[in-house]
N, C-alpha and C positions, 0 to 999 in steps of 0.2 A: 504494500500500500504506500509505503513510505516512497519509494523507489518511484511508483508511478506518479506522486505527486511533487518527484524533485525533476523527472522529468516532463510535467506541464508547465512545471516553474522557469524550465530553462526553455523551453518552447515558447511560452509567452514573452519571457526574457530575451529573445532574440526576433519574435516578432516588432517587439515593440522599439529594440533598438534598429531596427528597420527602418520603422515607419520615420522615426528619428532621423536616421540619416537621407532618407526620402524628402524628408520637409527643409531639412539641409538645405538640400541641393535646389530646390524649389525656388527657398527663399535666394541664393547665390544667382540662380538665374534671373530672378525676378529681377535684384539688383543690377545684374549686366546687364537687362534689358531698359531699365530705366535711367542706366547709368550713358548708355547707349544713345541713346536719346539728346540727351542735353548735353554730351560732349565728343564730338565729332571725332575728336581728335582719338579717342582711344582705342579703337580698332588699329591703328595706323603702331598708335603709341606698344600697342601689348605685341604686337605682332613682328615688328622692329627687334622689339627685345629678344621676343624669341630666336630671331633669324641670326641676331645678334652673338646671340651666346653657345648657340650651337652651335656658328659655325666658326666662331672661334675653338671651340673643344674639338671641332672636327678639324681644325689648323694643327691645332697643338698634335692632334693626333699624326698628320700625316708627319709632321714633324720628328714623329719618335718610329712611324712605319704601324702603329695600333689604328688608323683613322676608326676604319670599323666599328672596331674594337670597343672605343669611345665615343662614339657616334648614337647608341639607346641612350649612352648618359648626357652629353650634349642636346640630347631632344627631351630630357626631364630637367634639366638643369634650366632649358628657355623656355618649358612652361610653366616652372617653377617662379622663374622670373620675370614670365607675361605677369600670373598670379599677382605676384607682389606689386608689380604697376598696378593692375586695376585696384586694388584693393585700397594703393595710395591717393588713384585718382577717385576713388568713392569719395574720399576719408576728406580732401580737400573741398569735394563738391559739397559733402555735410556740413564743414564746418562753416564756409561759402553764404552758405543760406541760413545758419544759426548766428552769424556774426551778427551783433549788435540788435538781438531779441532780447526781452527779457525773461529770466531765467535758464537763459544757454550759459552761463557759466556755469550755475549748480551741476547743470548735467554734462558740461565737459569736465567738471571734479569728478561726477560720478564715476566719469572712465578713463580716468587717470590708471597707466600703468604702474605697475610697483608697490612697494608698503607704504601708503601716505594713508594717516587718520581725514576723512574729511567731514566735517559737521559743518552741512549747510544752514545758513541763513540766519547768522549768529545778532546779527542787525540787521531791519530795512526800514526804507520807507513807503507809504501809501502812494508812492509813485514807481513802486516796483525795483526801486534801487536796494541792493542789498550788498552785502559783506558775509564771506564763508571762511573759517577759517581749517587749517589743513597743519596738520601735524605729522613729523618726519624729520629723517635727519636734521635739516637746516636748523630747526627749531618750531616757531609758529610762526607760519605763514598767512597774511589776511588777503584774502583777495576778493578785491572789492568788481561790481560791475552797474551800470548805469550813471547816471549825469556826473561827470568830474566833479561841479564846485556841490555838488548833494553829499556825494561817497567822500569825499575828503573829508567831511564832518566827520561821518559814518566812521569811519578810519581812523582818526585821533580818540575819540571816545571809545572805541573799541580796545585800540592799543592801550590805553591808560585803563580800563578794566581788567586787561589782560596782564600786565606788567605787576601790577600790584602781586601776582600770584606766583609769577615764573621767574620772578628777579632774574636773574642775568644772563637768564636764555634769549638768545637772539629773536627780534621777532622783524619778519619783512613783512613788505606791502607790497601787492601787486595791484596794479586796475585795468582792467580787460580793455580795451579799445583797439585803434589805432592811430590816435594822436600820437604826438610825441609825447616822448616817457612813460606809454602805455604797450602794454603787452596783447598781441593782437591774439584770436582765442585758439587758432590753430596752432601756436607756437609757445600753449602757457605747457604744456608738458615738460617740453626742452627749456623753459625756463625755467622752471621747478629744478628740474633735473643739473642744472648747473650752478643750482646756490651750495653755498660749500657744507658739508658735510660735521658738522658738531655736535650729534649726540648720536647715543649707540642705543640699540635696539630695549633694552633697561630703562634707560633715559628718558624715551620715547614712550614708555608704558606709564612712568611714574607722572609723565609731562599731562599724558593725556586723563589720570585720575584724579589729579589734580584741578585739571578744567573743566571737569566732571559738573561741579556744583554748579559751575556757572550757568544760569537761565538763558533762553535765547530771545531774543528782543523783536522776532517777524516771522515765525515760523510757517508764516502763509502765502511764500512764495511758489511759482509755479515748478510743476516737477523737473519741465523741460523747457526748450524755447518754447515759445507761445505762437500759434502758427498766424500768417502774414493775415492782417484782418480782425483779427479778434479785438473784441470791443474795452478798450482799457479802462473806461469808467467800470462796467461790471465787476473788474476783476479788481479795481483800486476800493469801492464798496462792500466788496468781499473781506477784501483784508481790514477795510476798518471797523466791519461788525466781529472781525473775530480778535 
């Protein structure tokens, strides 16, 4: 009995991881399909790479007398690398169209690579401007998004709540934009990723239970950008009944 129901289990289990990779590939199309669409360029751009890189592996090959040889791996190694163009040309066409919404920061925190603590929406205002803060190496990071001379308030009261707590942990300011001295939103990753590195993984635990207590001051920001259209008074009404 046992035996027949550890093999339904595995049967279902591999149906179901099935279906899984089915809906994968689906949604992957789906995207090249629409990715397709609104950039011309990538059929051209994915397909260069390919051509590119195998037949370089297929040089190197005739080079050593293996072309052949080399030749299955030269055509995994340029579709490998079509791959990775499109995926960068999604990633820019996203970010493209989330630039300067509100609450596309919260949600490019959300998918920040690597160990970063992020608690959004640590301040805002009834204008949709908000401050999140990110914990990690560097120390604490505020990164602020919406109107410059708004978030600058947002930003100094923030720090001085903060400080009080973390004494001499370094703490930075970032603010999403593309003015000068702002950090444009496709490019806050590699920003993050280049502040120096001053607490260790301990540090980082003790920092963030510490900031623990602290309350957040607009916790009724949107999950994601807010899509083109959407009516800002509803959503500024929203946040000041709650």
């Amino acid at each position: 009995m046992a035996e027949k129901l550890d093999k339904e289990a595995a049967k279902q289990a591999k149906k179901e991881k099935k279906a899984a990779s089915k809906a994968r590939r689906g949604q992957i199309f789906q995207a090249f399909h629409m990715q397709r669409k609104e950039d011309k360029a990538l059929i051209p751009w994915m397909l260069g790479t390919f051509l590119v890189i195998a037949g370089l592996v297929f040089l190197l090959g005739m080079w050593i007398g293996i072309q052949w040889l080399l030749l299955p791996i030269g055509i995994l190694l340029g579709v490998l690398g079509a791959i990775i163009v499109f995926g960068r040309r999604v990633q820019k066409n996203v970010f493209a169209k989330a630039e300067g919404q509100p609450g596309a920061g919260a949600w490019a925190l959300d998918n920040l690579r690597g160990k970063w603590r992020v608690t959004q929406t640590v301040a805002a205002t009834t204008q949709l401007d908000a401050v999140h803060r990110v914990l990690g190496g560097p120390g604490v990071i505020l990164v602020a998004e919406g109107a410059p001379h708004r978030v600058k308030n947002l930003l100094s009261q923030e720090k001085k709540r903060i400080a009080r707590l973390v004494g001499d942990t370094p703490i930075y300011e970032v603010v999403i934009g593309t003015e000068e001295g702002q950090v444009p939103l496709r490019r806050l990753q590699n920003h993050l990723m280049k502040l120096p590195r001053n607490l260790k993984g301990p540090q980082v635990d003790a920092l963030e239970a510490k900031l623990s207590a602290l309350g957040n001051r607009g916790a009724a920001m949107p999950k994601g950008p807010m899509p083109q259209g959407a009516k800002m008074r509803n959503v500024q009404r929203t946040i000041r009944r709650r």
